[in-house]
C-alpha positions as CSV (number, residue, x, y, z in Angstrom):
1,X,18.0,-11.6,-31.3
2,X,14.5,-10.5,-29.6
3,X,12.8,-11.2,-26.6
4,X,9.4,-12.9,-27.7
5,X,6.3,-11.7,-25.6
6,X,6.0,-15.1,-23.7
7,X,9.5,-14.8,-22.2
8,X,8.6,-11.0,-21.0
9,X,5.5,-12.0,-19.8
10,X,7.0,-14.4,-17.9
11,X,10.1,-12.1,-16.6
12,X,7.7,-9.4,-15.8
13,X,5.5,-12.3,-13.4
14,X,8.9,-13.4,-11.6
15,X,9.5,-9.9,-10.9
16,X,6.0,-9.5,-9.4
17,X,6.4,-12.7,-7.4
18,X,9.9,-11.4,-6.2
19,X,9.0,-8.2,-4.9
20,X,5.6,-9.5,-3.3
21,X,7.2,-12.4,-1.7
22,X,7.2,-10.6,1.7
23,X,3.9,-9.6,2.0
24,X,1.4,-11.7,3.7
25,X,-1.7,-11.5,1.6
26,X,-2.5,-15.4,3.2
27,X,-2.8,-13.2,6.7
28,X,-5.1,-10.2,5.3
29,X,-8.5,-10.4,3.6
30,X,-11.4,-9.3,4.1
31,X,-12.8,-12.1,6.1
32,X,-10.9,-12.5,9.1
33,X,-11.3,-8.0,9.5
34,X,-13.1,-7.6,12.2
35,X,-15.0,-4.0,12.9
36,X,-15.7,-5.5,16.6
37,X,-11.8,-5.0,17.2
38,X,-12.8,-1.5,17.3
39,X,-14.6,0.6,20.2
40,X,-18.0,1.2,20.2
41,X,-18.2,3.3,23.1
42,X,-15.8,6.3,23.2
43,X,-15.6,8.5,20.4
44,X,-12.3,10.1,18.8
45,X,-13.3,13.8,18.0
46,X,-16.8,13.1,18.4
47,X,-16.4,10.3,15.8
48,X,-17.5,6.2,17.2
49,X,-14.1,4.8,15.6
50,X,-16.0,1.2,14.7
51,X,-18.3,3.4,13.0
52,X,-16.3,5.0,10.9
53,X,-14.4,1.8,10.7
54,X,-17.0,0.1,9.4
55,X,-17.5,2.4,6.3
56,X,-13.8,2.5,5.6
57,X,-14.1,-1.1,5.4
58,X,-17.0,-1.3,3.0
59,X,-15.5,1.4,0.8
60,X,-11.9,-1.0,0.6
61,X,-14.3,-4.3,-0.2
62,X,-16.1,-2.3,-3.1
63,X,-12.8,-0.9,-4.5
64,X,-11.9,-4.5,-4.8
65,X,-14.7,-6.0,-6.2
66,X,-14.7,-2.3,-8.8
67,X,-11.3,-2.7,-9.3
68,X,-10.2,-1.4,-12.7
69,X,-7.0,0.9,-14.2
70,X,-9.4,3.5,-14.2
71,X,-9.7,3.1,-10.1
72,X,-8.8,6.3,-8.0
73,X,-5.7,6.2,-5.6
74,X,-6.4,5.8,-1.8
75,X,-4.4,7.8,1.3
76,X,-4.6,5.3,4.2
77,X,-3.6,7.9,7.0
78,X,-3.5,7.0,11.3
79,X,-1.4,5.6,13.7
80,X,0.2,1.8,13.6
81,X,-2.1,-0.7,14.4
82,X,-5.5,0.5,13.3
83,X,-5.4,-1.9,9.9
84,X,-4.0,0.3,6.9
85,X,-2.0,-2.5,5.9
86,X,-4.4,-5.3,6.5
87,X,-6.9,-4.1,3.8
88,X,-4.4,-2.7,1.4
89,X,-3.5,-6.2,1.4
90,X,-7.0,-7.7,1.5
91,X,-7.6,-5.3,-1.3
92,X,-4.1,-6.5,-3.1
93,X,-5.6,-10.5,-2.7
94,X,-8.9,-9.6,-4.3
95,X,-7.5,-7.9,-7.2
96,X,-4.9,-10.5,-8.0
97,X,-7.3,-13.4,-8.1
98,X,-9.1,-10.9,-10.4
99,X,-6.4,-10.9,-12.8
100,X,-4.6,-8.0,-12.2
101,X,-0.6,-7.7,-11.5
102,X,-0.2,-6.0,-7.9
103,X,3.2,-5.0,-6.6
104,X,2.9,-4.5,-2.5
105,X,6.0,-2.7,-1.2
106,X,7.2,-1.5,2.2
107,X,8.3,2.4,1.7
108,X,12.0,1.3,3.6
109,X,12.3,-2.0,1.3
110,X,11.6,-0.8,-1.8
111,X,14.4,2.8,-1.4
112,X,17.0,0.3,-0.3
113,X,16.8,-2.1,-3.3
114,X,16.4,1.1,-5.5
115,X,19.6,2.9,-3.9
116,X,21.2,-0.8,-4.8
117,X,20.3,-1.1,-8.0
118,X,21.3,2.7,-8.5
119,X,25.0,2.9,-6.9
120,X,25.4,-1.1,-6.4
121,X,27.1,-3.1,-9.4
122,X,24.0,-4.8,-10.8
123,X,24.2,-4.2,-14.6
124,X,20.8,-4.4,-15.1
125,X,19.8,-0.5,-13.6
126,X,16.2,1.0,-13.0
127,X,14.5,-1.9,-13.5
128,X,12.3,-1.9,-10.1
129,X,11.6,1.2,-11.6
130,X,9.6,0.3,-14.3
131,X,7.7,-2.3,-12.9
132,X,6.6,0.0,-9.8
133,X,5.3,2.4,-12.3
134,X,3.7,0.1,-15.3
135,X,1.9,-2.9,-12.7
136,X,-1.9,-2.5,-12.6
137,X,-1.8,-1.3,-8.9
138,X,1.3,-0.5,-7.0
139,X,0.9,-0.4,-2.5
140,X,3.6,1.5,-1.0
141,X,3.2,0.8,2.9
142,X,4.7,2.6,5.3
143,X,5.6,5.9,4.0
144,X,7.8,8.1,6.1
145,X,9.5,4.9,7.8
146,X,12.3,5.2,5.0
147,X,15.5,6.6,6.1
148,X,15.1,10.5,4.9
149,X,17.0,11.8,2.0
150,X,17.3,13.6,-0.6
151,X,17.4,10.1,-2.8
152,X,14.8,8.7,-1.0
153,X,12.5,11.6,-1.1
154,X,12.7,12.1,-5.1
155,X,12.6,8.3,-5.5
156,X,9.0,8.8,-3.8
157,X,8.2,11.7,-5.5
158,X,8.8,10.5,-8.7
159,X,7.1,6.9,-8.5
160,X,4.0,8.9,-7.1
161,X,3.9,11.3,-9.8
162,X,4.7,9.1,-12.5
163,X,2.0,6.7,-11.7
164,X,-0.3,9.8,-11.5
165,X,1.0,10.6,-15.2
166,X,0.1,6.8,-16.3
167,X,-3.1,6.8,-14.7
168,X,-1.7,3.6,-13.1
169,X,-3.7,3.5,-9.0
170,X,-2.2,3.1,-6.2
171,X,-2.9,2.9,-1.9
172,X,-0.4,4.7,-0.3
173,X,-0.5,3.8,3.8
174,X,1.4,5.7,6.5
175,X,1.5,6.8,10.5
176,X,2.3,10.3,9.6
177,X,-0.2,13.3,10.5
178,X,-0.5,15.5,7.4
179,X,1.4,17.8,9.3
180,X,4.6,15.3,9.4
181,X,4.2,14.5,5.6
182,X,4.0,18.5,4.8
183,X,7.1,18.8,7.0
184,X,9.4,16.0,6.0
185,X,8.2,15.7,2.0
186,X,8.5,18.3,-0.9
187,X,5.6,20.9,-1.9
188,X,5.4,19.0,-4.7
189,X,4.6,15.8,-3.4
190,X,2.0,17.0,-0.9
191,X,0.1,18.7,-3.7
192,X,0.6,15.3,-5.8
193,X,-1.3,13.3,-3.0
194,X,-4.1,16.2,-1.5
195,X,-5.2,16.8,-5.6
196,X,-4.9,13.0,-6.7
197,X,-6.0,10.8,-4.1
198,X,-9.1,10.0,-1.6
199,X,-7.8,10.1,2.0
200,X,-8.8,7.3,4.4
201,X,-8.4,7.8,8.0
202,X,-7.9,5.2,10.3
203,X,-8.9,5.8,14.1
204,X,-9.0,3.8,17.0
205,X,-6.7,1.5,19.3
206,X,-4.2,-1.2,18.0
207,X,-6.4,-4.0,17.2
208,X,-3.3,-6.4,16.2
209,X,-3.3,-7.8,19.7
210,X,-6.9,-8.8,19.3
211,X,-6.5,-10.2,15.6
212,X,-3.5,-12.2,16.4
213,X,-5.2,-13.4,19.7
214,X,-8.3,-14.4,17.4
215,X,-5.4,-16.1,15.0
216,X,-4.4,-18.4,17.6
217,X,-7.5,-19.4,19.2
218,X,-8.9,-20.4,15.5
219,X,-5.8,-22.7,15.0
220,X,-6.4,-24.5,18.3
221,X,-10.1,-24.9,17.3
């Protein structure tokens, strides 16, 4: 009348593989980043953007290759376009040929399957929950994007500060300013991130019409 530990094991992967079906990890690694996408020339706040570009993208390639439960949390902070989501997913590919289950989520994907599961008529309740919390490393893209309320707001809060409690890392990735996130999130959940995670922040132009340009001229090659 119990589950055997095979049959978890291989619930728990299925549940993995559902909720990273939509990400395209086999469009993001480190290999086809490019630094030259970013300018050289002008500088943002005194700051050469493909500089600073460049050692963001070293520091994501040696979190990979480090990767362990004991790995810190990373803040990928700037506007859309610069590549927050390319190397959290470049990271996500390294560490899952490593071994390690990764759950990649979208900030607005993963509230509306939890408001489901909550008020909808599945009989199997909180159990995106869990697995958000327990995988080895858990990247929530997109935060702030999610329709704001008070459920979606204390669903964040409380997958953030659980995963703080289990030691369990995770990227987070958003547009906002820290002004925005101090503005739309609790107190709570602002001191969560500024005492428990490394900020990253992304500067430059959008570099996706350059990557997807590069994309197509490769295939006709």
């Amino acid at each position: 009348g119990k589950m055997c530990s095979c049959l978890k094991e291989l619930l728990k992967k299925e549940a993995y593989e559902e909720l990273n079906k939509l990400s395209p990890l086999n469009l993001s690694t480190f290999e086809n980043f490019h630094v030259e996408y970013y300018p050289s020339s002008t500088t943002i706040n005194g700051i050469l953007p493909r500089t600073k570009m460049e050692k963001i993208f070293y520091k994501c390639k040696e979190y990979a290759n480090k990767f362990s439960l004991n790995s810190p949390n990373l803040f990928m902070q700037g506007s859309t376009g610069l590549g927050k989501t390319h190397l959290s997913l470049a990271i996500a590919r390294e560490v899952i040929e490593q071994g390690f289950n990764v759950i990649y989520v979208s900030a607005p994907n993963i509230i509306s399957k939890l408001e489901k599961e909550r008020f909808g008529h599945s009989p199997i309740k909180e159990e995106s929950d869990i697995h958000l919390i327990n995988c080895d490393l858990l990247i929530l893209d997109d935060l702030g994007t999610e329709f704001q309320t008070s459920f979606s707001n204390s669903s964040i809060y409380n997958i953030i500060n659980s995963r703080i409690m289990y030691a369990r890392p995770t990227i987070i990735s958003t547009n906002l300013s820290f002004e925005d996130i101090q503005r739309n999130y609790s107190e709570r959940l602002v001191s969560r991130i500024m005492g428990n995670y490394i900020r990253m922040t992304f500067i430059g132009e959008d570099i996706r019409p350059k990557f997807f340009k590069n994309q197509m001229e490769s295939k006709k090659i």
